[in-house]
C-alpha positions as CSV (number, residue, x, y, z in Angstrom):
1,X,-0.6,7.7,41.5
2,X,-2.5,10.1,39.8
3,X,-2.3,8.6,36.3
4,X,-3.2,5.5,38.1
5,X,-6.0,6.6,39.6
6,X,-7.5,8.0,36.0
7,X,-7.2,4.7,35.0
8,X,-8.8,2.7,37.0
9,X,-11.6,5.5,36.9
10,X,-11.7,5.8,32.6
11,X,-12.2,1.5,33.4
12,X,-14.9,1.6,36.1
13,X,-17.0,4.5,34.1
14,X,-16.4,2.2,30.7
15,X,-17.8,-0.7,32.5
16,X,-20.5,1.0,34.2
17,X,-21.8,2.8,30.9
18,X,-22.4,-1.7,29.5
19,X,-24.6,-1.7,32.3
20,X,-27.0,1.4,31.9
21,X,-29.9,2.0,29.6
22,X,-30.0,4.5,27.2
23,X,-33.9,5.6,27.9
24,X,-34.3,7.9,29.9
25,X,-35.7,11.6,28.5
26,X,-34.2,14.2,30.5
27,X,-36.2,17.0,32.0
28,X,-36.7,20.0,29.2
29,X,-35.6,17.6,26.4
30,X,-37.2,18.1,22.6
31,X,-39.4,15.0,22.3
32,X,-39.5,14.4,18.8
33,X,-36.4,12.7,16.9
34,X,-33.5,15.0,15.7
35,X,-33.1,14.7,12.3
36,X,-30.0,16.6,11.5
37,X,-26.3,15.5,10.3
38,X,-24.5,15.7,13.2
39,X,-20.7,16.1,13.7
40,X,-18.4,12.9,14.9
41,X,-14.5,12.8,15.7
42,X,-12.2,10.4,16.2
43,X,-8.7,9.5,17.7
44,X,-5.9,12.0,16.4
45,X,-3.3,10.5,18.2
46,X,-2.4,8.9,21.7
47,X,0.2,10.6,24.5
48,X,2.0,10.3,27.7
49,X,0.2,9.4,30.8
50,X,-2.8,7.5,29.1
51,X,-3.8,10.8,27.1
52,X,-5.8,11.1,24.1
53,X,-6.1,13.7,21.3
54,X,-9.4,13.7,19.8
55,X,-10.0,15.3,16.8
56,X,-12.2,16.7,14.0
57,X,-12.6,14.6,10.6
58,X,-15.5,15.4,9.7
59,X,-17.9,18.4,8.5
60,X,-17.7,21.2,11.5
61,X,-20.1,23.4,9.6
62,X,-23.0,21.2,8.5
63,X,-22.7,17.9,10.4
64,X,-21.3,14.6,8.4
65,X,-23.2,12.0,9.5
66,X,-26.9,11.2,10.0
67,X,-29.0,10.7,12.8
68,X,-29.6,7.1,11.9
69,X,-26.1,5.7,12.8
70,X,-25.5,4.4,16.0
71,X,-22.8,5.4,17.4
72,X,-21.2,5.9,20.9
73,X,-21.2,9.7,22.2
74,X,-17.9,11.9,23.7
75,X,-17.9,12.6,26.9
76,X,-15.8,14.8,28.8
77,X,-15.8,15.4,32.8
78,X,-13.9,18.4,33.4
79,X,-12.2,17.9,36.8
80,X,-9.1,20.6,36.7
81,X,-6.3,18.5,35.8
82,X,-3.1,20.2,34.4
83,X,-1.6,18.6,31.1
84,X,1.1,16.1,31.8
85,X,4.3,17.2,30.3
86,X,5.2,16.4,26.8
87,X,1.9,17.5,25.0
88,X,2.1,20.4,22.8
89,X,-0.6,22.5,23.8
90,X,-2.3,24.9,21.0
91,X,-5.3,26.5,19.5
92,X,-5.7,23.5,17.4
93,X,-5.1,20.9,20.1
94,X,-5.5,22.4,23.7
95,X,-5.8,20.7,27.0
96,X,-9.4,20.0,27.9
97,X,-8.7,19.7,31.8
98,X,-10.4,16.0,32.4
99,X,-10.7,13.0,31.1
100,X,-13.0,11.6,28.5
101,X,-14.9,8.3,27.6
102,X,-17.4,6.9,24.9
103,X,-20.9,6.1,25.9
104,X,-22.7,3.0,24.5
105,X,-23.7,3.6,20.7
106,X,-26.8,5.3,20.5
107,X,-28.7,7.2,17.1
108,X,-28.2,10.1,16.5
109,X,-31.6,11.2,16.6
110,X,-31.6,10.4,20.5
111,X,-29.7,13.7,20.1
112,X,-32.3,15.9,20.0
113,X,-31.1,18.4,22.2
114,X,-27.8,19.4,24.1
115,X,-29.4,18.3,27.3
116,X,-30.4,15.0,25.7
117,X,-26.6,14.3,25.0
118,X,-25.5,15.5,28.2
119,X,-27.9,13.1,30.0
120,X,-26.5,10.2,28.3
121,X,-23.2,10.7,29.7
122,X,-24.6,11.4,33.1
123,X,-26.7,8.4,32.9
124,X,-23.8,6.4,31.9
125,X,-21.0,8.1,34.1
126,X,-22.1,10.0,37.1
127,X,-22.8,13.6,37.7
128,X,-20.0,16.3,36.0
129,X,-20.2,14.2,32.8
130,X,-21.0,15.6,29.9
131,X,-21.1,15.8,26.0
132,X,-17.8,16.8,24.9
133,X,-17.7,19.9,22.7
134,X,-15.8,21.4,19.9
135,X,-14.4,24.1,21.9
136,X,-13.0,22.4,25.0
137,X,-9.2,22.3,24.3
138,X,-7.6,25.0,26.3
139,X,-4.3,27.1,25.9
140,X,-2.5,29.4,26.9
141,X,-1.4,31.7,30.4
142,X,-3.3,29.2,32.6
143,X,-5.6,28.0,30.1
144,X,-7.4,31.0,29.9
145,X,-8.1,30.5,26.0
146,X,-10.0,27.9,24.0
147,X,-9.2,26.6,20.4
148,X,-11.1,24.3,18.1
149,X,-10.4,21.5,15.7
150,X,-8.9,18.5,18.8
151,X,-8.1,18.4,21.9
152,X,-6.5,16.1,24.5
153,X,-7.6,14.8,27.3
154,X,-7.3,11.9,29.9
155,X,-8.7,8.6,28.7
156,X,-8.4,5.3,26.7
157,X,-10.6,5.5,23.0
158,X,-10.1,3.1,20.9
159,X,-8.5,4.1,17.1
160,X,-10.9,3.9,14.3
161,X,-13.9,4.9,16.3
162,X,-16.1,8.2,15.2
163,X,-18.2,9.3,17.8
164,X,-20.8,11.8,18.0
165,X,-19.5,15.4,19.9
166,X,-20.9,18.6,20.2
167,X,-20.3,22.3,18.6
168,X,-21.9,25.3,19.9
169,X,-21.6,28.0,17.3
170,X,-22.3,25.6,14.0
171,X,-25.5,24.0,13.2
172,X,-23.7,20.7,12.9
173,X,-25.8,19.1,15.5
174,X,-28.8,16.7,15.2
175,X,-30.4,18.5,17.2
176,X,-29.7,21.6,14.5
């Protein structure tokens, strides 16, 4: 019931981001345009249980794309849920604890802050949502540690989509 449940949830939030506009400005937001490469994943692979491993490709460091491509943003509500059995679960491809879903394409240089990219998944999913980040795969003695690189998640991306996501110790950002 629970996987069921995700499901119809990942649906309802994809169908609800086609109906949102991406305009707002949130509260604290830089104004100007971000004009930074910024970094973008894509699918690894695909699980059990309608999970997901999302995934580095591109230039963690620096950012590999720039801020005028469109494209959708990751985002991640962390909610608590254990990983279903069968993942293997690392420092390279932990357990990110919730499920996670692409916003409507947007530029890059919307992305002018962290709080700018967090809005747009709040605007087009509902409070908890928010950008996912490089760090949020989990391991370990009750996911007590956190790894880098992928992770999985609940949710249904399409393959051969690259999609903006977040890193908080690089300047590989737009916002950067």
């Amino acid at each position: 019931m629970n996987r069921l449940k995700k499901a119809v949830a990942a649906a309802t939030a994809v169908a609800a981001a086609a109906l949102i506009p991406l305009t707002a400005t949130p509260a604290g937001a830089a104004t100007g345009p971000a004009t930074h490469l910024g970094l973008t994943w894509s699918v690894v692979s695909y699980g059990p249980e309608g999970t997901v491993q999302v995934g580095n490709s591109g230039d963690a460091y620096h950012g590999d794309t720039a801020p005028s491509v469109s494209l959708p943003v990751l985002c991640l509500n962390v909610d608590g849920s254990p990983a279903p059995a069968g993942l293997s679960i690392g420092f390279y491809n932990g357990w990110a604890q919730g499920t996670v879903a692409l916003s409507q394409p947007v530029k890059g240089s919307r992305l002018n802050s962290r709080a700018a990219a967090d809005s747009i998944c709040q605007a087009s999913f509902g409070s908890g949502w928010r950008e996912a980040e490089f760090h949020d795969g989990h391991y370990g003695p009750d996911l007590s540690q956190s790894g880098g690189w992928t992770f999985w998640a609940y949710g249904n991306i399409p393959n051969n989509t690259r999609f903006w996501t977040a890193i908080n110790d690089q300047p590989a950002n737009p916002w950067n």
